[in-house]
C-alpha positions in Angstrom: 50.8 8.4 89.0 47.9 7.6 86.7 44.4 7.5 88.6 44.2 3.8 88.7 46.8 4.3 92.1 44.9 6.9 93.7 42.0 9.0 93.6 40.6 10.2 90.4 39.6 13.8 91.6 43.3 13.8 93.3 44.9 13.2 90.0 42.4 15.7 88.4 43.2 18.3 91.2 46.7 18.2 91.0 46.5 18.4 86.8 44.5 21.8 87.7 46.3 23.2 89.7 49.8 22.8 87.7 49.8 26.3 86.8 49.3 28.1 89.7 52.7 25.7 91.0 54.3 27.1 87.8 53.5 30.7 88.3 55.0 30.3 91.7 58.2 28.7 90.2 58.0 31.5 87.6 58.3 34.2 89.8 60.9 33.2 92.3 63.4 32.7 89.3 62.2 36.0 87.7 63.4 37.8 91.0 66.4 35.9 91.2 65.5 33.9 94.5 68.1 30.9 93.9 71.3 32.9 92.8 70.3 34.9 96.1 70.9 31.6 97.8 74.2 30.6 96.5 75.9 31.9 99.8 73.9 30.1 102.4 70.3 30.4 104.2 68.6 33.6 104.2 65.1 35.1 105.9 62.4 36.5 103.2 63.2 39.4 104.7 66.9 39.8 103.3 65.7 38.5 100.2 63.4 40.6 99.6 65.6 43.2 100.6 68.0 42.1 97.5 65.6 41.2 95.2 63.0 44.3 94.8 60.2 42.6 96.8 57.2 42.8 99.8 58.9 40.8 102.7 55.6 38.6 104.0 54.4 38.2 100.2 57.6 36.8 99.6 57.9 34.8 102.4 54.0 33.6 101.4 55.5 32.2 97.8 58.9 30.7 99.3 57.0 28.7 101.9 55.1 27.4 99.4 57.5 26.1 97.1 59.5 25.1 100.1 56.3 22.7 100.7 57.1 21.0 97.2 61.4 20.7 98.2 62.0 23.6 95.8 64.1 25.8 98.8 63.9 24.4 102.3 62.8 26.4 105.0 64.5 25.6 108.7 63.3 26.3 112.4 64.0 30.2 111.9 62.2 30.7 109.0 65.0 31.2 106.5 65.3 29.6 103.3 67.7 27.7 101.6 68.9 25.6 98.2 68.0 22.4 97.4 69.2 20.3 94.4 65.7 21.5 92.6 66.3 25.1 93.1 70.0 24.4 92.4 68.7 24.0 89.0 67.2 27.9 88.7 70.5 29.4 89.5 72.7 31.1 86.1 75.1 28.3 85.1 75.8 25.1 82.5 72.9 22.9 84.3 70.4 25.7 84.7 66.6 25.0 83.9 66.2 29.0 84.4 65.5 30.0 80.8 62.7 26.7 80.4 61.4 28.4 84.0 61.5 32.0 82.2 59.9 31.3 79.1 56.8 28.6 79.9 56.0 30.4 83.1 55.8 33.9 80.9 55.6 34.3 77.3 54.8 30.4 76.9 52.1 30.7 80.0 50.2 33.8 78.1 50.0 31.8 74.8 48.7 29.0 76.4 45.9 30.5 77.6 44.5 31.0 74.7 44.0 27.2 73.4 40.5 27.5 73.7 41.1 29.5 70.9 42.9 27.7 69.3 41.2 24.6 69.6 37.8 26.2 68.3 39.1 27.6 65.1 42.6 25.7 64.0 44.6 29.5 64.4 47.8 30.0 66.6 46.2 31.8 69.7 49.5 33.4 70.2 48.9 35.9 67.0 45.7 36.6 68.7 47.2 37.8 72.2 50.3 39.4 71.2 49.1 40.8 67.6 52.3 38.9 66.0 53.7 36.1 64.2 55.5 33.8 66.9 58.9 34.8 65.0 58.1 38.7 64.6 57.6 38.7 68.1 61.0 37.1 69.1 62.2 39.8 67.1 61.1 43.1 68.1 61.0 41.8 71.6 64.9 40.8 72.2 64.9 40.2 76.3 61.9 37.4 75.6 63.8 36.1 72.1 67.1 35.9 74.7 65.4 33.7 77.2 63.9 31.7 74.1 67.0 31.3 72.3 68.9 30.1 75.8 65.8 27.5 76.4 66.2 26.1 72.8 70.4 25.7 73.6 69.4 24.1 76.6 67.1 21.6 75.0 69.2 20.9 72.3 72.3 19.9 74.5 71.1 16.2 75.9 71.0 15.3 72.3 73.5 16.4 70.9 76.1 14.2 71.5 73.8 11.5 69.3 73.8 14.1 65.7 77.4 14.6 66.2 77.8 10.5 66.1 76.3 10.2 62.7 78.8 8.5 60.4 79.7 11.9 58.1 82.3 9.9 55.8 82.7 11.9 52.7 81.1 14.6 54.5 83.1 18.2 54.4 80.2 21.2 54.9 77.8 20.2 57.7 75.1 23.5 57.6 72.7 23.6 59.8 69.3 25.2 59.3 67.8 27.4 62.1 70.8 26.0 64.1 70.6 28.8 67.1 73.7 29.9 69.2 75.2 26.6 67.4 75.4 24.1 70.3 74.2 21.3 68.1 76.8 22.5 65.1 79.5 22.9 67.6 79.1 19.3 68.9 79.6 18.0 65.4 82.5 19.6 64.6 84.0 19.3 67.9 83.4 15.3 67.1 84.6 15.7 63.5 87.5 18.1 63.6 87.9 17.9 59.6 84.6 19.4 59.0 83.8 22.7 58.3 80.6 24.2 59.4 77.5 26.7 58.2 75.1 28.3 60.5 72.2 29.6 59.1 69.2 31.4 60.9 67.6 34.8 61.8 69.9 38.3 61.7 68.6 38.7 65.5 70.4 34.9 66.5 73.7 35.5 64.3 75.7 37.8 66.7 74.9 35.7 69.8 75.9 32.6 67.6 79.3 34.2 66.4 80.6 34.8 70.1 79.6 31.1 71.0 81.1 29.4 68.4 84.3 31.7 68.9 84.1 30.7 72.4 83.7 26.9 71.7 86.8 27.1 69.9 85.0 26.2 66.4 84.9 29.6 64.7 87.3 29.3 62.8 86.1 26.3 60.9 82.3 27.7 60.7 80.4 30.5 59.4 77.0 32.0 60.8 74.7 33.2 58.2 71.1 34.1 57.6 69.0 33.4 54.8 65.0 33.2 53.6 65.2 29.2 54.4 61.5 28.6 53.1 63.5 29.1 49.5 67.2 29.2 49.5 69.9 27.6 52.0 73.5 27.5 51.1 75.3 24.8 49.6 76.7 22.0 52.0 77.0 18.0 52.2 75.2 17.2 55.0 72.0 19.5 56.2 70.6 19.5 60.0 67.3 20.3 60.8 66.6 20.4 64.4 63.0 21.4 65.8 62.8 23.6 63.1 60.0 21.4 60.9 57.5 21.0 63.5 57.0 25.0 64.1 56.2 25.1 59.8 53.0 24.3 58.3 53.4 21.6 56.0 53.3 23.8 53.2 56.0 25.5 54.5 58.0 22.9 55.8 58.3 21.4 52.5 59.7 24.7 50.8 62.4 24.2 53.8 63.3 20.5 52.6 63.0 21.6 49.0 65.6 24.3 49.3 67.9 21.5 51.1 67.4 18.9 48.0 68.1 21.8 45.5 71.6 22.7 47.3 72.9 19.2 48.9 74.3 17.4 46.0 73.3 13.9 45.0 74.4 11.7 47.6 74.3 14.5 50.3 72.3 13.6 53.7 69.7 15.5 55.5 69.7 14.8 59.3 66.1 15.9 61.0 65.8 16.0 64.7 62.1 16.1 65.9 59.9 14.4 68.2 57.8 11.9 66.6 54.4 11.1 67.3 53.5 7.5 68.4 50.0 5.4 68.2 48.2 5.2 71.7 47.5 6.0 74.8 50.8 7.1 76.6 51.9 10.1 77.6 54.3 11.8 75.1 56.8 15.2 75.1 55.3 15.0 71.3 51.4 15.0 72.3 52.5 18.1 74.8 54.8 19.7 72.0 51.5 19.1 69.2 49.9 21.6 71.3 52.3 24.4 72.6 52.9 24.6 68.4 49.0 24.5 67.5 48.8 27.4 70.1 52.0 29.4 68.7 52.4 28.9 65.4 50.8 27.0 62.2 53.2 24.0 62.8 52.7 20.4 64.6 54.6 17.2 65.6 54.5 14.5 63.1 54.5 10.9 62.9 56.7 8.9 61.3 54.6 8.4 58.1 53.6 11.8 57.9 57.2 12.9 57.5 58.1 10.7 54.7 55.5 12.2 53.1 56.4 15.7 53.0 60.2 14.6 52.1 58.7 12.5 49.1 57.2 15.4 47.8 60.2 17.5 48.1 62.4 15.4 46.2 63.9 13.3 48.9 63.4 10.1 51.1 63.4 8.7 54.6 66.6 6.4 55.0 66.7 5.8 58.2 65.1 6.5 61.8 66.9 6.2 65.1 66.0 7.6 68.8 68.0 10.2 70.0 66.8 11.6 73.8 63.5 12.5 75.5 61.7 11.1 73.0 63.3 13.4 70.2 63.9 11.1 66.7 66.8 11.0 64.1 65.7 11.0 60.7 68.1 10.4 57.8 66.9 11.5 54.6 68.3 11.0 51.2 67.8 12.1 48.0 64.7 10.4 46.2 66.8 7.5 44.5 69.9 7.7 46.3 71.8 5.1 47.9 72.6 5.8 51.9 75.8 5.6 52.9 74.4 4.6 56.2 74.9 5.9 60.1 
């Protein structure tokens, strides 16, 4: 509620105080509070029993977030589910890795934005003494809960990619695609099309089982390769949230190396949030940040994407919206006609 429908220094407080509420959130689902749950009401005392904890510190942080309907505490002081903590169980709807990674690795980073705002340089680097990547990769329990966020994100939308018109299409590959939710989707929708993966050696394994277990494996491959030069050949290229953690510099090598292996009437498909004009809140304006904090990337506007694909050899053909505020860009080759969507 913006401050024009209630106190200024109540909206103000209530901004401050976000990440202590956070922390809170963060550690019941690191101790497994919800999935605890799953069987009925219990006292802090049995759940702190279970889960490794001090009884009255525990009861301390449940009766708190029981004060903002994450559990619900009754007459005898035991707690229980509600739909909110519902969502921090293990399970197809679960919001546990998002809870895992912003209150933890994401929360750390973030503190540093002073830093970041004062000289231009991921504070992330600075705090953990690696690039954002690196990290993920020499850390594998934190790249785990990042790599189930991202497949969680990526789910809502979906469903829009995979209803791209891919006539004439026969190798969807797509770049930094993850555990392959998005690719999986597509050819799932599009059962004549055969599929590419490509992305870190850490990702590829994880990838493998989940397209085997989609039932899509045997029309896709999963593949890593140095994507800021070379990406293998295809039809149809996805990029999706991969741009906007890249420099501009960089992102361009990324879109060049697409134009030198799609051939000429070939389609690149980019899924980002864009950055709108104004005043409103925006996921894009929040995003813009967590990147200038953990990496050399940045959300982009309309505009300033067709810019970097003109100078890699292509063009912006189209723009659509997908979900939570994430746009689809189809890109062509500079000169080529679009087949449309």
């Amino acid at each position: 509620m913006p401050p024009d429908e209630r106190s200024a220094a109540q909206f103000l407080a209530e901004m401050v105080r976000g990440n202590q509420l956070q922390q809170a959130v963060y550690v019941a689902a690191r101790l497994g509070v919800a999935d605890r749950l799953a069987d009925g009401p219990r006292s802090a005392e049995r759940l702190a029993a279970d889960v490794g904890a001090h009884a009255p510190a525990l009861y301390r942080l449940l009766r708190l977030l029981a004060g903002h309907g994450v559990f619900r505490e009754d007459a005898g002081r035991r707690f229980a589910l509600t739909p909110v903590s519902e969502l921090l169980r293990e399970g197809p709807r679960s919001v546990l890795p998002f809870a895992l990674w912003s209150g933890g690795v994401g929360y750390q980073a973030f503190g540093g934005l002073e830093h970041s705002v004062r000289t231009g340089e991921p504070a992330f680097e600075k705090i953990f003494g690696s690039e954002f990547f690196d990290y993920l990769d020499d850390h594998p329990e934190s790249g785990e809960v990042f790599d189930a966020m991202m497949a969680r994100h990526t789910g809502p939308i979906a469903r829009a990619v995979a209803e791209f018109d891919f006539s004439g299409v026969e190798t969807v590959v797509d770049v930094g695609g993850g555990r392959g939710d998005l690719l999986t989707a597509v050819l799932r929708r599009h059962p004549r099309l055969r599929g590419v993966l490509v992305d870190r050696p850490r990702v590829l394994d994880a990838a493998r089982r989940a397209l085997d277990a989609s039932g899509v494996a045997d029309r896709c491959e999963a593949v890593s390769a140095d994507i800021l030069r070379e990406v293998p050949p295809g039809d149809a290229y996805i990029l999706k949230s991969v741009l906007h953690g890249l420099s501009d510099e960089d992102a361009a090598g990324v879109l060049a190396a697409c134009r030198r292996a799609m051939r000429p009437d070939g389609v690149l498909l980019i899924v980002e949030f864009l950055v709108t004009s104004g005043g409103e809140p925006s996921p894009a304006k929040l995003m813009d940040l967590l990147m200038l904090v953990g990496c050399h990337g940045r959300e982009r506007t309309e505009e300033e994407f067709a810019d970097l694909l003109a100078a890699s050899g292509l063009r912006l053909a189209g723009v659509s919206a997908a979900r939570h505020g994430y746009g689809l860009l189809e890109c062509r080759a500079a000169g080529a006609n679009a087949s449309g969507s």
